[in-house]
C-alpha positions in Angstrom: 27.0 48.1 154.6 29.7 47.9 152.2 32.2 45.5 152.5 35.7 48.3 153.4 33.7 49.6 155.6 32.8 46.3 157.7 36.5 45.9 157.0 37.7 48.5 158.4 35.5 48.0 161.5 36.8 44.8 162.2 40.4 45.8 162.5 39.5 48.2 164.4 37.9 46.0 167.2 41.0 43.7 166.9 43.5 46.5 167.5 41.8 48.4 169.6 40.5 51.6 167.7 38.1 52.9 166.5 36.3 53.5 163.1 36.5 57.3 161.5 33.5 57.2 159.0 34.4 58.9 155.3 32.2 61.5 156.1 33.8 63.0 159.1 37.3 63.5 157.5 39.3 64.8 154.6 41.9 62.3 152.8 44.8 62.8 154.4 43.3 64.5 157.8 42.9 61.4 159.9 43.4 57.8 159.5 41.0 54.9 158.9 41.2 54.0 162.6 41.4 56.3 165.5 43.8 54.6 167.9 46.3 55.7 170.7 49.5 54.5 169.5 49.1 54.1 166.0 47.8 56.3 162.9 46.1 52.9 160.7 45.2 53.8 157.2 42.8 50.2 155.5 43.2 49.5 152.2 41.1 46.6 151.2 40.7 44.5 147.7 39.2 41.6 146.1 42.3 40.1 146.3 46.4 40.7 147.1 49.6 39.8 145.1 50.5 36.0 144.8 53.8 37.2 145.6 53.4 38.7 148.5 51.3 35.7 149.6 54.2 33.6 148.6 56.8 35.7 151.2 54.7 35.5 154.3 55.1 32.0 153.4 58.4 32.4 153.1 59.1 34.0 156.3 56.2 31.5 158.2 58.3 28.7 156.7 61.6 29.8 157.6 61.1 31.6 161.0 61.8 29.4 164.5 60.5 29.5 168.2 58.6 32.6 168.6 59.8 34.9 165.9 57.5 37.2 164.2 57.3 36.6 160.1 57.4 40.0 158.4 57.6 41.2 154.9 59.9 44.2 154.1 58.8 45.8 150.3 61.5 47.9 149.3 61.2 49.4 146.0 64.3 49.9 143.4 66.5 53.1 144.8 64.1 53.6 147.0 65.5 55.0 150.7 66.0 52.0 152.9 64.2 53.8 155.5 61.6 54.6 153.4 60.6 50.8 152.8 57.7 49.2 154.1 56.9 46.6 156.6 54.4 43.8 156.4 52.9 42.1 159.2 49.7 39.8 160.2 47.3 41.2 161.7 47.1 38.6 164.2 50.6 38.8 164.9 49.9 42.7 165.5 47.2 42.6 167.6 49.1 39.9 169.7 52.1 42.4 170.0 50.1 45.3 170.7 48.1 43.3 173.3 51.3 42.1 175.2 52.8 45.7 174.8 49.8 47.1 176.8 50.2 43.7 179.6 53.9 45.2 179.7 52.9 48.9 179.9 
């Protein structure tokens, strides 16, 4: 099995969804993961920015109590709206799980 696709499965379990293999799709038509709430598209690699290591620890560091430590990218005149959000993915599959407790 190749190693995005055990990837893939794996978040999938942890939030909840469900795997969409390559073959039953087009790019674009459905996500990575079929899941209720959420349209989750995978992207994995041999390995990720230092920098953006080097902000989670950044907001880990700096954050207090319970706060969630996110990452916000925003590129040069890009939209602020249009700028992304990074989060853990334990941290998100703790929120989702407490949002469906709550729900």
């Amino acid at each position: 099995m190749s190693t995005w696709k055990a990837c893939e499965r794996e978040i999938a379990a942890r939030l909840g969804g469900t795997r969409i293999p390559v073959s039953g799709r087009a790019r674009g038509d459905a996500p990575d993961i079929a899941h209720p709430e959420y349209s989750i598209e995978v992207k994995h690699r041999k390995s990720l920015p230092a920098w953006l290591h080097d902000a989670f620890a950044q907001a880990k560091a700096s954050k207090t109590g319970e706060q969630l430590p996110i990452v916000v990218l925003h590129e040069n005149r890009q939209a602020y709206d249009d700028s992304y959000v990074v989060v853990r993915l334990a941290d998100l599959a703790e929120f989702i799980a407490k949002e469906k407790d709550n729900g």
